[in-house]
C-alpha positions in Angstrom: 7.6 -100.8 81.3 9.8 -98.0 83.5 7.2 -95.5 82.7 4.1 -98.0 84.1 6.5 -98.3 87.5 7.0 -95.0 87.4 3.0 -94.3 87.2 2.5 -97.0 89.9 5.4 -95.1 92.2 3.8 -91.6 91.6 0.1 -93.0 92.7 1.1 -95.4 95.3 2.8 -92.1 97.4 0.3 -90.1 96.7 -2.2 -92.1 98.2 -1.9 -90.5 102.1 -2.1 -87.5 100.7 -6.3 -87.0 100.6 -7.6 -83.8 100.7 -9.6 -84.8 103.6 -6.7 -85.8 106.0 -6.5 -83.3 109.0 -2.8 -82.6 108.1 -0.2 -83.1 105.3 1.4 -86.5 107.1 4.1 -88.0 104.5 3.6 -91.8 104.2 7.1 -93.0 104.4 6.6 -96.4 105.5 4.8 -96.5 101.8 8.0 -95.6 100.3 10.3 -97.3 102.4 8.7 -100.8 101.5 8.9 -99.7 97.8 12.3 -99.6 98.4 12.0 -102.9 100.2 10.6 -104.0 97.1 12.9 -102.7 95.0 15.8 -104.3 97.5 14.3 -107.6 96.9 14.4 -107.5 93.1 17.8 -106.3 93.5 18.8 -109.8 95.1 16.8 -111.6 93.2 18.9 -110.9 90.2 22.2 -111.2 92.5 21.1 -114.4 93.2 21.1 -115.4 89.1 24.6 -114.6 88.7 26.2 -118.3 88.5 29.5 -117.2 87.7 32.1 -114.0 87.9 33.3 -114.5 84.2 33.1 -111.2 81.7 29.6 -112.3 80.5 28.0 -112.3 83.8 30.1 -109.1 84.8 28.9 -107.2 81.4 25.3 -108.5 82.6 25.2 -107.3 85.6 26.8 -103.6 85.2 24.9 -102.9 82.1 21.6 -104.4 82.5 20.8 -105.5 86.1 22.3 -102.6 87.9 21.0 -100.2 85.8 17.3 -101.4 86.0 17.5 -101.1 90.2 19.4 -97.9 90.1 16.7 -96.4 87.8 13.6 -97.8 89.9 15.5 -96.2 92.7 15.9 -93.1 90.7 12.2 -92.9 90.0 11.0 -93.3 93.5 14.0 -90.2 94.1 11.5 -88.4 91.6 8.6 -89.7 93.4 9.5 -88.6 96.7 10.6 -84.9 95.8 6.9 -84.5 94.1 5.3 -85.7 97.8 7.6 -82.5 99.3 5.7 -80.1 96.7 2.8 -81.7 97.7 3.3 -81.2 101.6 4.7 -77.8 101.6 1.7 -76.8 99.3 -1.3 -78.6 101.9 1.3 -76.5 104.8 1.3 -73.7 102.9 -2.5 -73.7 102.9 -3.0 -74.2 106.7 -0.3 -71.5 107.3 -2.3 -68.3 105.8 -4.7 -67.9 109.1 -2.6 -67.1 112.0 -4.0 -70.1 113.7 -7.2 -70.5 113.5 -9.6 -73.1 113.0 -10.3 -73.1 109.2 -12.4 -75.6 106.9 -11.9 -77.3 104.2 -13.4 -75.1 101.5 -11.5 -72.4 103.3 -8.0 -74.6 103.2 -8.7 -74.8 99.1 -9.1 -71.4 98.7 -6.3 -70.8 100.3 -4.2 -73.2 98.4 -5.8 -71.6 94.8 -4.3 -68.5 96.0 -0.6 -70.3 95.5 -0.9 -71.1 91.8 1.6 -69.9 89.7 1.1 -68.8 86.0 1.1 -72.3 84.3 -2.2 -75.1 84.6 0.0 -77.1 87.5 2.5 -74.6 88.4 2.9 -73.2 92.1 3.9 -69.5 93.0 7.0 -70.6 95.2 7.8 -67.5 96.7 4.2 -67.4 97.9 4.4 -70.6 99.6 8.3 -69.5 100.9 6.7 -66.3 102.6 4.0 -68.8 104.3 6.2 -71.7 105.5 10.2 -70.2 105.2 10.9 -73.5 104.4 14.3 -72.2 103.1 15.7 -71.8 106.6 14.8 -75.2 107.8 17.6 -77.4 108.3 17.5 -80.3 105.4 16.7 -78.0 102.6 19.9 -78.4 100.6 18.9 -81.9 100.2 15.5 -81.1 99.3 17.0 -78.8 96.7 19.3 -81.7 95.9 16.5 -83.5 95.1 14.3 -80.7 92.9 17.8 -80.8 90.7 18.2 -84.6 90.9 14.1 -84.6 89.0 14.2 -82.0 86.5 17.7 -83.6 85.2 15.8 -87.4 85.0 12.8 -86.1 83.7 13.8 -83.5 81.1 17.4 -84.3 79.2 16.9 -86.9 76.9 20.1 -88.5 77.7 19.5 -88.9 81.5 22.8 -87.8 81.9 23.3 -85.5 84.7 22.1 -82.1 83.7 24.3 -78.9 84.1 22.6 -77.3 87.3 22.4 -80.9 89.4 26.6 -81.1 88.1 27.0 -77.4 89.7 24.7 -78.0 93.1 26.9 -81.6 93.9 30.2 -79.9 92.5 31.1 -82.5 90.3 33.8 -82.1 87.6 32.0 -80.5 84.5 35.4 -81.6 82.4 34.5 -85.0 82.4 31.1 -86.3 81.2 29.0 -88.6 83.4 27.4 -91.4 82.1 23.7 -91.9 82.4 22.2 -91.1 85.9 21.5 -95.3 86.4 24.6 -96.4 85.1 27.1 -93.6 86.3 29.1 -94.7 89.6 30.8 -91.3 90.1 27.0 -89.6 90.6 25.9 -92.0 92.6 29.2 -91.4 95.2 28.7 -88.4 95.1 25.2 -88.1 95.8 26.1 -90.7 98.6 28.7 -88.8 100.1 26.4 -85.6 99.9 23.6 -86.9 102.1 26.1 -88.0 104.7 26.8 -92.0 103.6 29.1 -94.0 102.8 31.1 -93.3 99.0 29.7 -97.0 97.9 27.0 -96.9 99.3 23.5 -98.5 96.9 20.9 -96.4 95.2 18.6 -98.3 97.5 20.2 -97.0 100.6 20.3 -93.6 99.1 16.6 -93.6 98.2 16.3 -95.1 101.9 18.2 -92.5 103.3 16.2 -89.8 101.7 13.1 -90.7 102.4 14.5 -90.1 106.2 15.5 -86.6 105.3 12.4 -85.8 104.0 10.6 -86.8 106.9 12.6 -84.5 109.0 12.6 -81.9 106.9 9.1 -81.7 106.5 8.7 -81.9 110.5 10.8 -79.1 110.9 8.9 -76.9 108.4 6.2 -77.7 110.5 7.7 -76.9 114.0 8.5 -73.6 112.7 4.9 -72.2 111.5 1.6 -71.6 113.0 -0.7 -73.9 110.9 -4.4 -73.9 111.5 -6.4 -76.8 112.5 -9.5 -78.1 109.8 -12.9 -78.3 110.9 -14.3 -81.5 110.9 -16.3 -82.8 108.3 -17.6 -85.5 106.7 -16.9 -85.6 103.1 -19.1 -86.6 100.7 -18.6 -88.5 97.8 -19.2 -85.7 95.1 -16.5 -84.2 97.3 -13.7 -86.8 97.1 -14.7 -88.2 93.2 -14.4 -91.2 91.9 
């Protein structure tokens, strides 16, 4: 079931990001009502709590919670693959000085950033393109590249050494799994500026934001060329 919603989160954001759009434009309102969605299930369950006995309280913390702090967490994954995604459609516009480029042109140029591996990107390609690195917002960003590989790839979903390290947490004491700990989600609160009790929704809310203006500034800071007009045709876009 988490990995269907997680499916459904990865295609839903990726769907403003056509190949045939004149410039890389995040859809944030897109994630922002999946967090409204995600807010509403949240107080749906809320509202099924009929008492505050030990039952309800075990309930609660160790089913409900988790299940909203982990759809939260996947949109978190979600919205760090839509910055690869950006920078890469940037880093394709950014390689003319300028000038008016097509479409065929803006593909070649974005095969020219692959990395060794079938899906893998040449990052320090795409850094010399954009210096995306310098642009205020990128510790989050990085945040959020640490916050990813430690959901997707340990087993345990426990916080993974390098995302401990980046947020400075105590490696002397273990965390409990990413939707159920409440010191990593403080301190990943406190890190992007809120408040220490702050929800994952808020968080995910929050970062979407960040993203948004990170992204701007990347753009602020480059000379990206403009795509020639076209009207694709339907061998060109699939189906």
């Amino acid at each position: 079931m988490v990995g269907r919603w997680f499916w459904f989160l990865e295609a839903t954001a990726h769907l403003s990001s056509s190949q045939y759009c004149q410039e890389a434009v995040m859809e944030s309102g897109i994630l922002k009502e999946m967090v409204s969605v995600i807010r509403a299930e949240q107080q749906r369950r809320e509202s099924l709590r009929t008492d505050e006995g030990p039952e309800a309280y075990y309930a609660w913390c160790f089913e409900n919670e988790p299940i909203i702090n982990e759809l939260c967490l996947m949109l978190l994954v979600t919205l760090r693959h839509q910055i690869e995604r950006e920078l890469v459609w940037l880093a394709g516009l950014a390689a003319d000085d300028g000038h008016e480029i097509s479409f065929q042109q803006h593909d070649e140029r974005v095969k020219e950033l692959k990395g060794k591996g079938r899906i893998s990107w040449d990052w320090k390609k795409i850094e010399k393109r954009l210096r995306f690195k310098s642009c205020e917002g990128f510790k989050y960003v990085e945040a959020l590249r640490h916050l990813a590989n430690s959901y997707k790839h340990d087993p345990s979903v426990e916080p993974a050494g390098d995302l401990i390290e980046f947020l400075d947490l105590p490696s002397t004491v273990r965390c409990a799994p990413l939707p159920q700990s409440d010191r990593f989600r403080e301190k990943l609160a406190t890190f992007i500026g809120l408040e220490k009790h702050a929800p994952y929704c808020d968080i995910a809310e929050h970062f979407i934001d960040i993203a948004d203006a990170f992204l701007e500034r990347v753009k602020a800071q480059v000379t990206l060329s403009k795509l020639k007009p076209q009207v694709p045709r339907l061998s060109d876009i699939g189906y």
